[in-house]
N, C-alpha and C positions, 0 to 999 in steps of 0.2 A: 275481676273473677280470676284465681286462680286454677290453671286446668293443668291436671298430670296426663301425660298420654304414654301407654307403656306398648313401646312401641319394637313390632317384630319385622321380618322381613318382607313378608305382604300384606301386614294391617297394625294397624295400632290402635287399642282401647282407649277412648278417652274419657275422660271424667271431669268434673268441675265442684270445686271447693267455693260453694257462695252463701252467706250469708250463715254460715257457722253448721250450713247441711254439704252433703256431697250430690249431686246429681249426674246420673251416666247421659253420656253425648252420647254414646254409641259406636261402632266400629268403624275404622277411618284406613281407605284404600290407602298402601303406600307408595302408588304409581304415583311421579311425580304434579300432575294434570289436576288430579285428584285428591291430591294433598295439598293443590293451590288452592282448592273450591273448599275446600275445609279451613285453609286458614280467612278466605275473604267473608268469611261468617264470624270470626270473633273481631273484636274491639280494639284499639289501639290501647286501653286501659288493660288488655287482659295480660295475664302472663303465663306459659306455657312451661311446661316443665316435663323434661323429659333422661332415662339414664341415659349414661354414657355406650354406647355401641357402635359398631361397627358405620353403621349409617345416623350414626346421630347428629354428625355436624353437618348432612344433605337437607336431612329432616329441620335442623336451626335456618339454614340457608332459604329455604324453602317459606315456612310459616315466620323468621323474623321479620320483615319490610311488614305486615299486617299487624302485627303484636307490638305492648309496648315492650319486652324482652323474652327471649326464649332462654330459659336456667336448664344446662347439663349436669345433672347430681351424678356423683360417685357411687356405683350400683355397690361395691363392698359394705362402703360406709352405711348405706340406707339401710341395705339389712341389718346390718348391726343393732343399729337404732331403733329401727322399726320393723319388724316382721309379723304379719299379719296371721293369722290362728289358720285361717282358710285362705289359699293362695290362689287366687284366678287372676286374670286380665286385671277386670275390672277394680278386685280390692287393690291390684301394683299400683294403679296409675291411681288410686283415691290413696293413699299413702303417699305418692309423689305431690299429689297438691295439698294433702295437710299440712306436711313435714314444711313446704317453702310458706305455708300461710302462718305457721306457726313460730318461724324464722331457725328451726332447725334442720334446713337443708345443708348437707355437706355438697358444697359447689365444685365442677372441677372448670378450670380454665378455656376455653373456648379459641383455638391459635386463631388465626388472619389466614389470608388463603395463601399466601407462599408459603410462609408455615409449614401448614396441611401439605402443599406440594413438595416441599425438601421431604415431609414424615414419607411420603409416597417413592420419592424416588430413594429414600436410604431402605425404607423396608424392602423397595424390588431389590435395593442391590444386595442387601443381607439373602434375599430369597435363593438368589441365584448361587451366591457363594456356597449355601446350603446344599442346592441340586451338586453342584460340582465336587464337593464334597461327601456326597453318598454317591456319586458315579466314582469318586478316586475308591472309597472302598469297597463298590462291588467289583471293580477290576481286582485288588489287592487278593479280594476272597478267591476269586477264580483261580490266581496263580498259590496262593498256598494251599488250597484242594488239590493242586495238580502236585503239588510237594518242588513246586518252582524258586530258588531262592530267593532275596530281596537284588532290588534292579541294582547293579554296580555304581552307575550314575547316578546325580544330584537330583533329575528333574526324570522321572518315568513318563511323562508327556511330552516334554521337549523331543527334539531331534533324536540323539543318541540313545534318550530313551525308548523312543520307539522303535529306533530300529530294533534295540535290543527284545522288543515286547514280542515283534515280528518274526523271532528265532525260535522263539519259544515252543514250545513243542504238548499243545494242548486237544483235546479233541477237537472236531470238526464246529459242532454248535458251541463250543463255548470261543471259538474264537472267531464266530459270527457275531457272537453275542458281546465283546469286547469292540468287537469294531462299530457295531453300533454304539456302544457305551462310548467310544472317543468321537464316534460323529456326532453327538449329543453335548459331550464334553467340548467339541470344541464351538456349538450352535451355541453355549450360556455363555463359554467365552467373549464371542461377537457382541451379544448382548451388556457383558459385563463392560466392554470397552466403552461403548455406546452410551452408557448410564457414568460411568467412569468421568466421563469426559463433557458430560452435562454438569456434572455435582462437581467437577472443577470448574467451570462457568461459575458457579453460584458461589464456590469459594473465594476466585478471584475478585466477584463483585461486591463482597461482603467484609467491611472491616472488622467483622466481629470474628469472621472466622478468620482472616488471617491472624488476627493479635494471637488466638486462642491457639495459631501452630506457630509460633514463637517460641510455645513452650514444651520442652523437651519431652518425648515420647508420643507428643498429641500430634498428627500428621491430616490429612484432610480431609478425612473419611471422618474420623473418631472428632476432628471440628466438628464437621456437618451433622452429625449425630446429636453432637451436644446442644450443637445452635437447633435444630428440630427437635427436642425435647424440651429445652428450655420458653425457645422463643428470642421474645426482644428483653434484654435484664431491665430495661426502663419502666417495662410494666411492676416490678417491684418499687416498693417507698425504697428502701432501703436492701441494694442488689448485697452487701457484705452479709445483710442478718437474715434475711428472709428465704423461707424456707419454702 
């Protein structure tokens, strides 16, 4: 039995592709407890089918050990492919178990759990860089509102730059509002360290990323990126041609 289940943040529609008809399962809690009671109802012959989201690979973790495979389709690709005239729940996930019965599912890859944990800790640390980033320019905006020039120094956060920020001569609530922005600024820092200095852990443990900062401009971050995007290259037949 092939079953698509088109799956949201607290349920997922399931459906089933058998014997050349579709028939709905019905709606499926997606609290973990209750997504275990739902997979120990299907068959080790069955196979599950579900897009790529946000919680997809909880959802695989979850319903694989009961099934014989759980397939993560590429939600661009399927519409492409297949777009259904009336769009509900129900018709997504009977598209999802066609499309794999019919053997035109576009599969995406499914990492291993360290994997998934580098993708977790690069994405916080891209997060963070982000916040610290729109804290540098809401400070930036305050002092050229104020007709402030640009900081003399290299680093407007470092030392001398703050003293200098300190001189400045802004009103009352925006320079409330700046000190909260560096006490913020400097809380994603701590954090930034913290993550920093794990994802070097993984670096040093990993000869795939050191080879990969061997080479010039790729340093340990933009390793660890590559290697959590890609994975292990041994999953390819052939790592030179495959794409």
């Amino acid at each position: 039995m092939r079953i698509g289940l088109d799956i949201h943040r607290a349920f997922a529609e399931a459906v089933a592709w058998e014997d050349g008809k579709l028939r709905r399962l019905g709606r499926v809690d997606m609290r973990r407890a209750l997504l275990t009671t739902f997979a120990k109802r299907l068959s080790k012959d069955d196979v599950v089918v579900v897009e790529a989201t946000g919680n997809a690979a909880a959802v695989a973790a979850v319903i694989g050990p009961q099934v014989k495979k759980v397939v993560i389709a590429n939600p661009i690709q399927v519409r492409i492919i297949a777009r259904p005239k009336i769009k509900t729940d129900t018709t997504d996930a009977g598209v999802l178990a066609q499309l794999y019965a019919s053997g035109f599912l576009p599969e995406v890859w499914v990492p291993d759990e360290p994997t998934q944990a580098l993708r977790r800790q690069v994405t916080r640390r891209n997060q963070i860089v982000r916040q610290r980033s729109r804290l540098k320019n809401i400070i930036q905006s305050i002092l050229h509102a104020h007709l402030i020039p640009s900081c003399p120094h290299a680093d407007l956060y470092g030392g001398k730059g703050r003293a200098w920020l300190a001189e400045q001569i802004v009103p009352e609530d925006e320079r409330l509002a700046i000190e909260r922005h560096l006490l913020e600024f400097d809380r994603h820092g701590e954090d930034l360290t913290v993550i920093e200095r794990d994802l070097a852990r993984s670096a040093l443990a990993d000869d795939g990323a050191k080879r990969l900062m061997t080479i010039p401009g790729v340093d340990m971050i933009v390793a660890l990126a590559m290697m959590a995007a890609i994975g292990d290259v041994a999953r390819f037949s052939d790592p030179q041609t495959s794409a």
